[in-house]
Structures are given as C-alpha cells and as structure tokens.
C-alpha positions in Angstrom: -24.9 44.8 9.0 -26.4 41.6 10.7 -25.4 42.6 14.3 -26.7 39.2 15.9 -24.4 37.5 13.2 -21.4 39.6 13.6 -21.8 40.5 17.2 -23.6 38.4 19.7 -22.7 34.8 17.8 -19.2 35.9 18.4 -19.0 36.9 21.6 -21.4 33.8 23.0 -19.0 31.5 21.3 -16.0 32.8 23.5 -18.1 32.6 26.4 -18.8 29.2 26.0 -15.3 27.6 25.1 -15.8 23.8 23.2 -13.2 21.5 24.9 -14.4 18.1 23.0 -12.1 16.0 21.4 -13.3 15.3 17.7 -12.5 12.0 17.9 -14.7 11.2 20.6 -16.7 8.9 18.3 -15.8 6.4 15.8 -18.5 5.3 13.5 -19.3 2.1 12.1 -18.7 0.7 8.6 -20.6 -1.7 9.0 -24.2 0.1 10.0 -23.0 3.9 10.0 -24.1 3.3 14.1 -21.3 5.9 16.2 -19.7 3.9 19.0 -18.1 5.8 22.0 -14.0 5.6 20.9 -13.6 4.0 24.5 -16.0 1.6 24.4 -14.8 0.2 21.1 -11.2 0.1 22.2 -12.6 -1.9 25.4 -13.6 -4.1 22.9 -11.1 -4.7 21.3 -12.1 -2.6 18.4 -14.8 -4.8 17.5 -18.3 -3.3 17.1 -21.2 -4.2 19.9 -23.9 -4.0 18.2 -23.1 -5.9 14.5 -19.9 -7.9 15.6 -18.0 -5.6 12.8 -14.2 -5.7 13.4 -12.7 -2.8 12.6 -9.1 -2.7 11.8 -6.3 -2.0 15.0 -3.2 -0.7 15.0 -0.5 -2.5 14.9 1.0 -1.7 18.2 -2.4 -2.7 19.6 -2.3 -5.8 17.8 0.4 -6.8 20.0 -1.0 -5.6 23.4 -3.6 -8.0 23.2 -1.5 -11.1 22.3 1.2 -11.0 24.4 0.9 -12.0 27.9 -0.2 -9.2 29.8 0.3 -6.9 26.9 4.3 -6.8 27.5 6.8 -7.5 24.4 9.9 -6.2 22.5 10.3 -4.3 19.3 13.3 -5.5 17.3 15.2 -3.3 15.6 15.0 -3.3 12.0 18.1 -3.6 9.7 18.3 0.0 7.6 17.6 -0.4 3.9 17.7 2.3 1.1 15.1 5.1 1.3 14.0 5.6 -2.9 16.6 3.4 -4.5 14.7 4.0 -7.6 14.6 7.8 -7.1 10.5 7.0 -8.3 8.6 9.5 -8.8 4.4 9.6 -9.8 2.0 12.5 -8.6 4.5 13.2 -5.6 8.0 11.7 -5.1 8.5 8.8 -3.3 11.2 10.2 -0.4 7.8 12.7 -0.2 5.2 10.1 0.2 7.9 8.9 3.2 7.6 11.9 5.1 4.1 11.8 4.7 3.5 8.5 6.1 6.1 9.6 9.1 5.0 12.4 10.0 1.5 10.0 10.2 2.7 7.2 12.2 5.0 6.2 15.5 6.6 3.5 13.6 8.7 4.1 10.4 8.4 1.4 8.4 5.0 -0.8 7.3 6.2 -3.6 9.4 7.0 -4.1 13.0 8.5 -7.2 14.9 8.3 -8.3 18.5 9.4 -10.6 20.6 7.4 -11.6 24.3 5.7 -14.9 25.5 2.2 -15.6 24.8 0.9 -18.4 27.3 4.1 -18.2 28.9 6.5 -19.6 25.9 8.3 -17.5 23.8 6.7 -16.4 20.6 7.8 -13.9 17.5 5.2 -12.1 15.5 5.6 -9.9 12.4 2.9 -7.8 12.2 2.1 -5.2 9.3 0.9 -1.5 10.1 -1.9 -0.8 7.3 -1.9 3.3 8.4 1.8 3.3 6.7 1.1 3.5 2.6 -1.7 1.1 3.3 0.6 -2.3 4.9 2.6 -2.1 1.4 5.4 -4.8 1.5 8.8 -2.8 0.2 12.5 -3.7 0.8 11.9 -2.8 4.1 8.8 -5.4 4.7 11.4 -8.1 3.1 14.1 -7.4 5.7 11.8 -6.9 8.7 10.1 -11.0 7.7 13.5 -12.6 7.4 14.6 -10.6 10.7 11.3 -12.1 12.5 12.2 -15.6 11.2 15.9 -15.6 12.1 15.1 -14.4 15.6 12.3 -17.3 15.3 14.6 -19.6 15.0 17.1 -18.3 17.0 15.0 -18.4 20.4 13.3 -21.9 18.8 9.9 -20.1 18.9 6.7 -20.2 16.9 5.9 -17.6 14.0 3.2 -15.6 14.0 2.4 -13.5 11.3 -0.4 -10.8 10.6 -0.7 -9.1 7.4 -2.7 -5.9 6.3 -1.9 -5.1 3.1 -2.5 -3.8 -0.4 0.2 -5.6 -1.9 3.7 -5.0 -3.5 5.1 -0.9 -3.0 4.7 0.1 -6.6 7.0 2.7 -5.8 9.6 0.1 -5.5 9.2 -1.6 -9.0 11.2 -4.9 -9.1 13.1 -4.1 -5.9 9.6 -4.9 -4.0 8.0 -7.7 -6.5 11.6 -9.6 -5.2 10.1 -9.5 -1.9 8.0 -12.2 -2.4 10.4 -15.3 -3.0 12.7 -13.3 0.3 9.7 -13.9 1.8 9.1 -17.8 1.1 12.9 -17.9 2.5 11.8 -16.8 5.5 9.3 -19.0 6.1 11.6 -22.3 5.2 13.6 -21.0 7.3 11.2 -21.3 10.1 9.7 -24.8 8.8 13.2 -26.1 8.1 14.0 -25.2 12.3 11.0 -27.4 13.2 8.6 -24.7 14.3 5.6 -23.4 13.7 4.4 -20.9 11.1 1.3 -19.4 11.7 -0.5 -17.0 9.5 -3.5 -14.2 10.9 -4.8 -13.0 7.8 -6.6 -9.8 8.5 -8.1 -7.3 6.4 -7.3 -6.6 4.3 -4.7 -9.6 2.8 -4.3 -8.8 -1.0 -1.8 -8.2 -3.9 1.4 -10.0 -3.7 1.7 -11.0 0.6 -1.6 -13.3 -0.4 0.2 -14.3 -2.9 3.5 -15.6 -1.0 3.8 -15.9 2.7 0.3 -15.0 3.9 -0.8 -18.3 2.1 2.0 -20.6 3.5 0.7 -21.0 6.9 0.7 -24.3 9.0 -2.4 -22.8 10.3 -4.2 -19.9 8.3 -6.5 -18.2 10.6 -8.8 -15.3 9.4 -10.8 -12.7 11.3 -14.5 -12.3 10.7 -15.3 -10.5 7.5 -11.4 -9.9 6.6 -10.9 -9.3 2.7 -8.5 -11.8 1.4 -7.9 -12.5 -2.2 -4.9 -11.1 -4.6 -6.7 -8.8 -7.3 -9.9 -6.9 -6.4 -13.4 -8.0 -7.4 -14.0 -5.5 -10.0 -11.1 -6.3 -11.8 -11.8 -10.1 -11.2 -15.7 -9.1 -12.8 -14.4 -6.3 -15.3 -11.5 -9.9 -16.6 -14.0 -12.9 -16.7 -17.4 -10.4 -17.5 -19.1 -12.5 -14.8 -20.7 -11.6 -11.2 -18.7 -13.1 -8.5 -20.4 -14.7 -5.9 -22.0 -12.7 -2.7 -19.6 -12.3 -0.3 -16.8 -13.6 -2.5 -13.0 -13.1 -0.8 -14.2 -12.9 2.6 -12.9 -14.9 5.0 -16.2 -17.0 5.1 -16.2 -17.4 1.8 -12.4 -18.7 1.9 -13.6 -21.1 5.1 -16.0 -22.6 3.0 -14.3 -23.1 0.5 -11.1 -24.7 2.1 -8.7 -21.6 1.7 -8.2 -21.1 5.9 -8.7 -23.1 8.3 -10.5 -21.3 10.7 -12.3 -18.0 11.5 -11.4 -16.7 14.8 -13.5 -13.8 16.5 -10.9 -11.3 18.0 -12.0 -11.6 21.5 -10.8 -15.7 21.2 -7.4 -14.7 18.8 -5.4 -14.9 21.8 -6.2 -18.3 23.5 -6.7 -20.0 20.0 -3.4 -18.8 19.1 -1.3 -20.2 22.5 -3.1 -23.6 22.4 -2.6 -24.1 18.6 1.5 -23.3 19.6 1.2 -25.8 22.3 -0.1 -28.1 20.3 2.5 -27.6 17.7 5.6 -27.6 20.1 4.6 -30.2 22.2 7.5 -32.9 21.7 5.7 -35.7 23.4 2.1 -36.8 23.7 -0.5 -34.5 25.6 -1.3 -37.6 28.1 0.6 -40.7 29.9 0.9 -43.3 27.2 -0.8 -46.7 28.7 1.6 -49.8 27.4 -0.8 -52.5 25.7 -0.9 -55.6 27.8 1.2 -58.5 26.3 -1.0 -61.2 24.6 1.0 -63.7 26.7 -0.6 -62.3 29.5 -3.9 -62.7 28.0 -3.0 -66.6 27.7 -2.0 -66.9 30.8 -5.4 -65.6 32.2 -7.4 -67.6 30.4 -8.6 -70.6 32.2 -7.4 -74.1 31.3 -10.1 -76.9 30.2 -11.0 -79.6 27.9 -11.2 -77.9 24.6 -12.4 -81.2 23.0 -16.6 -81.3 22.2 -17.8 -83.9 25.2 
C-alpha cells in the first residue's frame, strides 16, 4: 500500500479546497496564446495579441450594437418541432433537447428591435451554439418576422449570419427556406429601406446562398469564412489547390464579393453612419442654387466689342 498516495495526497487535497472556475481562460485559435476570459470579453472577443476574432454570442452581438447595449427580443411565431419525425444517429426532437438544455435561447435565430445612433433599427441575428446557426422552419419565420417588423417601424435591416447551412434534419421543409428568405428581403427593399448584411464566420451552405448575399451593403469581419461548400470538397470536385486564404473575407474583398471588412471594435459606428446615409431623404448639406447666367450678363461690363 502506497500510504503517501492513498493517504497524505488525500487529505492535503481537502485541506486545500480549488475554488477556480475552469473557464477562466480561453485560448486562442489563432496562436494557441490563452487570454484571461475577461480581458477578451473587454475586447469585444477579439484577440490582443493577433487581432483574431473569435466568434460571440449572439445576445452579445447585440449589446454591442445597440445604443447603450439596450434592445428588445421579439417573440418568435411557434412552428412544428420534427415535422418529419427524422431520425439519423439520434432523433431529431433529441438533438432539440440537446441544443436547449445548451443555450438561453430556443431557436438558432433571435430578433431585436432598439435604436442604434438614436434611429430605430431591426437586426436578425443567428446563434451558431444552437446545431451550429442551421436555418430550419424556424430560421424562415424568425427572417420574415424581422422584416415585417422592419417595415413596420420603417427601419433599416440588419442581418448577421453564423451558419452551416440548411437543417438536414428538416429535408425539403428547410431547403424552402431559402426563397422565404429572398421574400423577406423584397419585402424590406420594396418598403424603401435598407438591407444590410454582417457576414460573420462562419457564412456557408444555403444562407450564403440566398439572403446573406443580397445585401445593399455586405460587410464582413476579419478572417470570417464565407463561401457555400467547404474547400475540400471544392479541391476533392475540380482536383485543383484553391488559392491561400481562399473564402475568407479578404479574399472575397479582393475579389469584389463584399464591400468592406470591418474590425469589430468599428462594426458599430460603420453600421449607424452607413443607415444614415441610406435613410437620409434629403442631401447631407444646404444645396447652393447656381447663379442665373443672366446675372452673369448683367455683370459683365459694357464696351466696344468691335477691333479698334
């Protein structure tokens, strides 16, 4: 019998009682560097050392576009739970506990309603932590919801997906989504406003492929993955190398896909004066009337215009 094992280890540990959290650190993806948890959510969750952004919640997503972090969650309308009764490895209505029991919010989606800049803005924005952002019947209902109320209160659209793509788990049901979703967004163009799209990462699968990609403005955060398939499927199709850094937002910037990358730190003031800009109905300045060309006549001096 190893008494220091058995015994001492034992009783030294109850002496000396471990009240650390675990998730005290966070480490980061890009350099494998651990960052204090509170530090990086100072910052916005973006790294301080490489610039890395890491991905925020959705709820947190809002906090830091609304004016001082105040909005309001609208209520989603109620849609069927497994209408397909699907099952795979686990059964769907299981895989929707799962992803409960996980997260605050129910659904992959959430929409709110506040003022950024002080006018009123809506914004859809996805929640990746529920079955990875994946647009169901429920992300169909929750985008037209966020562009009735849009139109409704005659405010701009912002929308931020985080997503894998279409709920396979869904079949059809969710691949019908995606045309719901382009009526959503005519309905918001058709009103006069604006429609603005923060593609975050990761953007893929069928939301790149409809309403992520419709944007007046498409704005992208720093290293965000957007694309539709993934690049080893892309490579593994064509049996060629894809470019470095291909289907990152840089790559899409260059390549005139979005219209601008946007650190997170700036999101929020790019954001207001782009709806400004968009809503204003008149010019930004005092229009100056030209000055009649009679007047010009009658200033101009009289004289002999023959040669002398």
């Amino acid at each position: 019998m190893n008494w220091i094992s058995n015994y001492v280890r034992p009783k030294i540990r109850a002496l000396v009682q471990n009240d650390t959290p675990d998730d005290l650190w966070v480490k980061s993806p890009a350099t494998g560097q651990m960052i204090f948890k509170k530090e990086l959510e100072k910052n916005l969750w973006v790294c301080p050392y490489s610039g890395y952004h890491l991905r925020i919640s959705a709820r947190d997503r809002l906090k830091t576009l609304f004016d001082e972090g105040e909005y309001t969650l609208v209520e989603l309308p109620k849609t069927m739970t497994d209408p397909l009764k699907f099952k795979d490895l686990k059964r769907y209505t299981d895989r929707i506990k799962d992803a409960n029991a996980k997260n605050e919010d129910k659904e992959a989606i959430l929409v709110a309603h506040g003022s950024m800049g002080g006018m009123p803005a809506v914004v859809a924005v996805f929640n990746f932590t529920y079955m990875g952002g994946s647009m169901g019947t429920a992300v169909g209902e929750g985008l037209l919801t966020a562009a009735r109320l849009a139109v409704l209160q005659e405010a701009p659209l912002l929308v931020i997906p985080a997503s894998g793509g279409a709920r396979m788990q869904e079949g059809i049901l969710s691949l019908m989504q995606m045309p719901r979703s382009i009526v959503a967004v005519d309905m918001v163009k058709e009103a006069g406003l604006p429609y603005v799209v923060l593609l975050t990462d990761p953007t893929t699968g069928g939301v790149s492929a409809s309403f992520a990609m419709l944007g007046d403005i498409a704005i992208a955060e720093p290293g965000a993955n957007i694309g539709f398939a993934g690049k080893r499927v892309i490579e593994e199709t064509i049996r060629e190398k894809l470019p470095e850094g291909f289907q990152t937002a840089e790559y899409l910037l260059e390549h005139g896909m979005v219209d601008m990358v946007v650190h997170r730190h700036e999101l929020r003031e790019t954001l207001i004066r782009i709806f400004n800009l968009l809503t204003q109905k008149g010019p930004a300045a005092k229009v100056l009337p030209l000055r009649d060309s009679t007047e010009d006549k009658a200033a101009k001096p009289k004289g002999n215009s023959k040669a002398e």
